[in-house]
C-alpha positions, -999 to 999 in steps of 0.1 A, spaced: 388 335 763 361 348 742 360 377 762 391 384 759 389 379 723 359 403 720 372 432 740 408 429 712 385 429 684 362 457 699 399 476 698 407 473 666 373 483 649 374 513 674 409 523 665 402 510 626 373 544 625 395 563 644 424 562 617 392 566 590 380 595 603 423 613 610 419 606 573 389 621 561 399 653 577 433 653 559 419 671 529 378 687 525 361 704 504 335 730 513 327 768 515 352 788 530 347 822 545 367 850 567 368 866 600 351 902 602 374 934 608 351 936 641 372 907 654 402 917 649 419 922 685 395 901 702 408 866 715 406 833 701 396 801 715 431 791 718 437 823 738 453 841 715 443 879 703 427 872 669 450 900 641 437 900 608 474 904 598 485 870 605 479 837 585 453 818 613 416 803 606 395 789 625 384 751 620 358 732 643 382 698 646 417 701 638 437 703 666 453 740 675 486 749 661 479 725 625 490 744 598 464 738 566 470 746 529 441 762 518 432 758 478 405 785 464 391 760 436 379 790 413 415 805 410 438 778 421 457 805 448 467 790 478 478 800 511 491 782 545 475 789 575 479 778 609 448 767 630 440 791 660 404 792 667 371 774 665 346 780 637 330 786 614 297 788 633 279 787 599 274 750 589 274 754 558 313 765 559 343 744 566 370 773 575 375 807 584 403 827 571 420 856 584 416 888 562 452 884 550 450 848 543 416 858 524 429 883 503 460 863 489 437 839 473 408 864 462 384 859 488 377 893 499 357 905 470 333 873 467 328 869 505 328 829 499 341 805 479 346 766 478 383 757 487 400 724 494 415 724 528 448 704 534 464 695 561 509 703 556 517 695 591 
């Protein structure tokens, strides 16, 4: 029985930092950056061809097809983009943008900024 017993409660403190972490990743903070003309064309981990024209970023943990309100803190312009890719490789950063997504919020000129990334759906 106390077996048993253990195994249930070993469960629910697994499934307990499960729903933590899903939660933790609902909205961020960090430095966000974007994707290099030199990519554009190329594919992207989800097998896609990477276009600089579409709104897409990579993230290094939400799930492919997410779509992610992105919040430049400086200026307050946001943008929704869907997840396609892995990245950024740069620890310090949180998302990559594609060069449209970047330049609706004002990103093109700085290079980085600090954004608050949300998930929509």
């Amino acid at each position: 029985m106390s077996k048993i017993l253990l195994r249930h409660f070993s469960y629910l403190i697994f499934a307990s930092l499960c729903a933590i972490s899903t939660q933790s990743i609902a909205a961020e903070e960090g430095i966000a950056s974007y994707y290099a003309d030199k990519y554009h064309g190329r594919k992207t981990a989800n097998g896609a061809l990477y276009d600089k024209n579409k709104m897409t970023a990579a993230h290094r943990t939400l799930k492919f097809g997410t779509k992610v309100k992105v919040t430049d803190l400086k200026n307050n312009k946001s943008v929704v983009v869907t997840v396609n890719d892995r990245g950024p490789y740069s620890k310090k950063r949180i998302i990559d943008l594609s060069y449209v997504a970047a330049e609706k919020i004002g990103l093109i000129k700085a290079g980085l900024s600090k954004v608050r990334v949300e998930i929509v759906k």
